[in-house]
DRENMAR-113719 format. One record per residue: residue number from 0; residue in three letters; chain; y, z negated, x of N, C-alpha, C in turn. Coordinates in steps of 0.05 Angstrom, whole numbers, plus 5000, padded with zeros to 4 digits. Example, Ala and Ser with C-alpha at 12.3 -4.5 7.8 and 13.67 -1.06 7.14 Angstrom:
% residues 2
+-----+-----+----+------+------+------+------+------+------+------+------+------+
!   i !  aa ! ch !   nv !   nw !   nu !  cav !  caw !  cau !   cv !   cw !   cu !
+-----+-----+----+------+------+------+------+------+------+------+------+------+
!   0 ! ala !  A ! 4886 ! 4844 ! 5264 ! 4910 ! 4844 ! 5246 ! 4934 ! 4844 ! 5264 !
!   1 ! ser !  A ! 4955 ! 4858 ! 5257 ! 4979 ! 4857 ! 5273 ! 5001 ! 4843 ! 5258 !
+-----+-----+----+------+------+------+------+------+------+------+------+------+
***
This chain:
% residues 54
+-----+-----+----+------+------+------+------+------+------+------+------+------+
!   i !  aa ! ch !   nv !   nw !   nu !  cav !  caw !  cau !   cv !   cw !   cu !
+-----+-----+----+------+------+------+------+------+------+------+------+------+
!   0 ! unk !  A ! 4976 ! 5000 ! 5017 ! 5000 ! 5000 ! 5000 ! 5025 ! 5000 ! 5017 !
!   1 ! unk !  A ! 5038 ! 5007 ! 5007 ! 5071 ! 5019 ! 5019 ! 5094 ! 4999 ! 5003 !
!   2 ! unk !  A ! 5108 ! 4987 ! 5014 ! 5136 ! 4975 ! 5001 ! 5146 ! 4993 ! 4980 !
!   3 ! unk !  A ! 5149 ! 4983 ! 4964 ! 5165 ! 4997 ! 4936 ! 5139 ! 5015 ! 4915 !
!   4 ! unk !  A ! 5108 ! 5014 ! 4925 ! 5091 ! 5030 ! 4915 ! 5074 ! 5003 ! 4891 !
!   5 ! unk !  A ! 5064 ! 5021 ! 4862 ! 5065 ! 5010 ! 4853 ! 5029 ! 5012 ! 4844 !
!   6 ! unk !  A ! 5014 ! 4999 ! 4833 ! 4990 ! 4995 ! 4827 ! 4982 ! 4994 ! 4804 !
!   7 ! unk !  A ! 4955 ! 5009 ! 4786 ! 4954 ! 4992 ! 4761 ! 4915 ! 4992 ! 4767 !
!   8 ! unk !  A ! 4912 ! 4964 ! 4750 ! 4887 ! 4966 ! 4751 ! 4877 ! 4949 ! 4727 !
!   9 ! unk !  A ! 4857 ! 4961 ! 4716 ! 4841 ! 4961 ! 4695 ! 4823 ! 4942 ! 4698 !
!  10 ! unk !  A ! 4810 ! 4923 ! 4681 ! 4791 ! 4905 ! 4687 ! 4775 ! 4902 ! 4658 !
!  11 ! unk !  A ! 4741 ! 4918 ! 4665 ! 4720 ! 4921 ! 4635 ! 4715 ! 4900 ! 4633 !
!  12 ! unk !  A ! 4713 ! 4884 ! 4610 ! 4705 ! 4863 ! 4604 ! 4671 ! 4875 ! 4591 !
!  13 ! unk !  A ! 4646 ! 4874 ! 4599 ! 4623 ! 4876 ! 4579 ! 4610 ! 4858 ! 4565 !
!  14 ! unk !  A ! 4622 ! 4834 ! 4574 ! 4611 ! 4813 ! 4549 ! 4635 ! 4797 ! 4536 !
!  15 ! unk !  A ! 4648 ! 4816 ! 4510 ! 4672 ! 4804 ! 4497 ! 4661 ! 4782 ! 4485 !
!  16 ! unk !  A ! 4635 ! 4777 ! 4478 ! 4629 ! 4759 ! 4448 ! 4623 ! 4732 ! 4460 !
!  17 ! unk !  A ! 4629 ! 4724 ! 4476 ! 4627 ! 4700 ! 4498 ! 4650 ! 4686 ! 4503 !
!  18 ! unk !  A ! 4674 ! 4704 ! 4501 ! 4707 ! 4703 ! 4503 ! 4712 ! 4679 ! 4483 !
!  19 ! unk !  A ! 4725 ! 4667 ! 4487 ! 4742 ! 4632 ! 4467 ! 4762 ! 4636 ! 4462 !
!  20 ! unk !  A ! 4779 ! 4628 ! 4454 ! 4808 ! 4620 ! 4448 ! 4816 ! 4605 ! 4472 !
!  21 ! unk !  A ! 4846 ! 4619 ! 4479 ! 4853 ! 4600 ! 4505 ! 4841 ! 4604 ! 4530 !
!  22 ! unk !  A ! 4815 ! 4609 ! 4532 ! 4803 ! 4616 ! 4557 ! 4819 ! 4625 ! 4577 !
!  23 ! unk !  A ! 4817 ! 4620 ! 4601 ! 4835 ! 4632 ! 4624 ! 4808 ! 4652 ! 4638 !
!  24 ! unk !  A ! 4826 ! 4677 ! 4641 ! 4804 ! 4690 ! 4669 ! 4822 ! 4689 ! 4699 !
!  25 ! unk !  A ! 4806 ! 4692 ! 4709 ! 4826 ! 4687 ! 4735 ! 4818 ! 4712 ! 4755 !
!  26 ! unk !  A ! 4828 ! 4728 ! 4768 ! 4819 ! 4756 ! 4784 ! 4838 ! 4750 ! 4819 !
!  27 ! unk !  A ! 4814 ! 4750 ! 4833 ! 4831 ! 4751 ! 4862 ! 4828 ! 4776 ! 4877 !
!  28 ! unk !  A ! 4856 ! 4785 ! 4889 ! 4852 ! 4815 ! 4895 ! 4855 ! 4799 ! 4922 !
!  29 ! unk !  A ! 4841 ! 4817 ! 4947 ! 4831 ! 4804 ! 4972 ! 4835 ! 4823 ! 4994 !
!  30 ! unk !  A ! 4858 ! 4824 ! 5010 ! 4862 ! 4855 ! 5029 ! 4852 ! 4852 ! 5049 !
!  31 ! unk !  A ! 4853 ! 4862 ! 5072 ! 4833 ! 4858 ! 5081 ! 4851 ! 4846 ! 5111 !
!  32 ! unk !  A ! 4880 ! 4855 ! 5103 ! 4891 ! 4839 ! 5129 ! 4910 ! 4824 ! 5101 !
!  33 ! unk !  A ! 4914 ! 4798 ! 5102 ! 4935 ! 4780 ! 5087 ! 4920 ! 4769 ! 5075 !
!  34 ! unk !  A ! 4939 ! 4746 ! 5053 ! 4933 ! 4728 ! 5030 ! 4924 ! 4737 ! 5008 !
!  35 ! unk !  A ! 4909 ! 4722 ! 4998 ! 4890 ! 4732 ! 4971 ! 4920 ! 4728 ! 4946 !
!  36 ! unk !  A ! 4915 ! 4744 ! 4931 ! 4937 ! 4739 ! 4911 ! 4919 ! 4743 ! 4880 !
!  37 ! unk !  A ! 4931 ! 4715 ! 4879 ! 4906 ! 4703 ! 4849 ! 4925 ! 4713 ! 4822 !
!  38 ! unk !  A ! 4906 ! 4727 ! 4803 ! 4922 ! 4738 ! 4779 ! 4911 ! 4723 ! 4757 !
!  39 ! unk !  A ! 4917 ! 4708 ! 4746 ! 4904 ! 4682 ! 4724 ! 4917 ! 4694 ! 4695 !
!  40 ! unk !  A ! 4898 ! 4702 ! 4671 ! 4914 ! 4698 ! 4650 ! 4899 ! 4691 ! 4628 !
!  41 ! unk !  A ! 4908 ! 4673 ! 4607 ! 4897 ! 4660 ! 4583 ! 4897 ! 4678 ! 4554 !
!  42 ! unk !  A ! 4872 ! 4679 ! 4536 ! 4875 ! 4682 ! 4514 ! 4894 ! 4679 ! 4492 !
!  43 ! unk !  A ! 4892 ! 4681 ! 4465 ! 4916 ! 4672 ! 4457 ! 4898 ! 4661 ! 4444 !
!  44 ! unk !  A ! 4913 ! 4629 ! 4425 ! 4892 ! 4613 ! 4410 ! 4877 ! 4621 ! 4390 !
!  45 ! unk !  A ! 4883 ! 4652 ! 4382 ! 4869 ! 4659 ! 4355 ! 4851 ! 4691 ! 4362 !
!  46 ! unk !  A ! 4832 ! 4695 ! 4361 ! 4822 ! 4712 ! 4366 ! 4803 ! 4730 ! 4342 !
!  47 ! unk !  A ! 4821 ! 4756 ! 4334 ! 4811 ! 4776 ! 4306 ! 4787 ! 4785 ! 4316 !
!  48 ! unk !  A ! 4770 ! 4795 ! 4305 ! 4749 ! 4809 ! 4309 ! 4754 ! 4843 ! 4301 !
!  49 ! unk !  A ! 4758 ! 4863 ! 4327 ! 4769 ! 4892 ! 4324 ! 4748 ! 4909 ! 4338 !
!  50 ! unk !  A ! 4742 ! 4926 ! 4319 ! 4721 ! 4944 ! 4320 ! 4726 ! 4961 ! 4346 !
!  51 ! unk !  A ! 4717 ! 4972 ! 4368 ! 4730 ! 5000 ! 4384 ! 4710 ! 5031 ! 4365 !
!  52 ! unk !  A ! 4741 ! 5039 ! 4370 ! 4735 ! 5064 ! 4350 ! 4722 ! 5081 ! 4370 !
!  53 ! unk !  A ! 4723 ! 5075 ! 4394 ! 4707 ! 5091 ! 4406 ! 4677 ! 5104 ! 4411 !
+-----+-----+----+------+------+------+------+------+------+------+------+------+
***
């Protein structure tokens, strides 16, 4: 990576039906020269049940 360059990355979840309310996942991206930089994020307390139309 280059200063000012920007990233996106996707993360499959294959077992949604296990997922809680609130749950935190936590993802550490790990380079191979530097600090691990930890990406933590929580559910929201209410969780719908949504079909993929796919």
């Amino acid at each position: 990576m280059e200063i000012g360059e920007l990233w996106s990355i996707t993360v499959v979840i294959d077992e949604m039906q296990h997922l809680q309310p609130t749950e935190v996942s936590t993802i550490r991206l790990k380079p191979v020269i530097g600090s691990v930089l930890k990406v933590e994020r929580g559910l929201p307390p209410s969780l719908d049940p949504v079909m993929d139309p796919a």
